[in-house]
C-alpha positions as CSV (number, residue, x, y, z in Angstrom):
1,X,49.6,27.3,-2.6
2,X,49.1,25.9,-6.0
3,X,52.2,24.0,-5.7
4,X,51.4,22.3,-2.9
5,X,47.5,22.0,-3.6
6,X,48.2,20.1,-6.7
7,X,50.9,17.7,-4.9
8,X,48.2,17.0,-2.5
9,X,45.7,16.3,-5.4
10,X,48.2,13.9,-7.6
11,X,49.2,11.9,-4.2
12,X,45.8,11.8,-3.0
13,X,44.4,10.4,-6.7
14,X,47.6,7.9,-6.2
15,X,46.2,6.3,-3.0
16,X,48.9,8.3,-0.9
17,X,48.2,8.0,2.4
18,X,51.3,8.3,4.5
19,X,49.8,11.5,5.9
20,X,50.8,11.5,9.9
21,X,48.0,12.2,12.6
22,X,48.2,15.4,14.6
23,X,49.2,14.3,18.6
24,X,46.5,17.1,19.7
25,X,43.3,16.4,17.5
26,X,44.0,13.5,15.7
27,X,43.6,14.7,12.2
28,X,45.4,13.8,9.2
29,X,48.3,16.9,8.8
30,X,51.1,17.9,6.3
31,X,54.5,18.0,7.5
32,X,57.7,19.2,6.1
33,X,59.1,15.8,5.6
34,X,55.6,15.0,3.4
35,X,55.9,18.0,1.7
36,X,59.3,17.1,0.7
37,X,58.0,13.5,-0.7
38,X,55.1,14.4,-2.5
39,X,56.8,17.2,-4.0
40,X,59.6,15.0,-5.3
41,X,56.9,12.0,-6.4
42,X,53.8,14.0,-7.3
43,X,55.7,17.6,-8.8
44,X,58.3,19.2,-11.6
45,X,59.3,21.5,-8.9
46,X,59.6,20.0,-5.2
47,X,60.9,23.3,-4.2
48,X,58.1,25.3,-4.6
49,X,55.8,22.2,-2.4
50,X,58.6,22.8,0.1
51,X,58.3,26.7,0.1
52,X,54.8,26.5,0.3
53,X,54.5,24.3,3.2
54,X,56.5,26.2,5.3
55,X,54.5,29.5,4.3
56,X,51.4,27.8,5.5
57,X,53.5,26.8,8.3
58,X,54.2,29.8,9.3
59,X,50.6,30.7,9.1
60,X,48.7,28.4,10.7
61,X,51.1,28.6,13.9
62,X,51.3,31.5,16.0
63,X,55.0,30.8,17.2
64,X,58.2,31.0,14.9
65,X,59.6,28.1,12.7
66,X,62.7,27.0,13.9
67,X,65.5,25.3,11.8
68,X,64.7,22.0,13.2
69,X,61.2,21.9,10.6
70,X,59.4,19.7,13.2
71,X,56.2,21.4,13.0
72,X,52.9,20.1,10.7
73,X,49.3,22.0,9.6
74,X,46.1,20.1,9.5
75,X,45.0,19.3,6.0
76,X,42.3,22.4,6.0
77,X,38.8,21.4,4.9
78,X,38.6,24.2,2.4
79,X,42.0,23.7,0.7
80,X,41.1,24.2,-2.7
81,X,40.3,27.7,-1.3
82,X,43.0,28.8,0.0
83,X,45.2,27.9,-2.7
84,X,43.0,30.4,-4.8
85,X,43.6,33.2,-2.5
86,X,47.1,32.7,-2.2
């Protein structure tokens, strides 16, 4: 996810903080819609934030993405992480 990681890391060094809270837990999550936005603000290529949010999408949910794009995944703790592995 370096895409995406670095997004994250330009928006969150910008003060970005339109990050919406998960219904369930409360925690801050990405969603596609903020995917799309901080890849077009905070990225040459808002494509690949795109692509890479709906991988981790599809990861962190046990249940298929539908077309609609309505689902989120937390902001993991070790992000930095898991963009190296991936």
């Amino acid at each position: 996810m370096p895409n995406l990681y670095a997004a994250y890391l330009k928006a969150k060094a910008d003060g970005f903080d339109d990050w919406p809270i998960s219904w369930n837990d409360k925690e801050k999550v990405i969603t596609y819609e903020v995917a799309q936005t901080i890849g077009e603000i905070y990225s040459d290529n808002q494509d690949d934030v795109v692509e890479e949010c709906l991988e981790n999408m599809r990861l962190f949910n046990s249940y298929p993405i539908d077309a609609n794009r309505d689902f989120e995944f937390e902001l993991p703790e070790n992000f930095p992480n898991l963009s190296i592995l991936q």
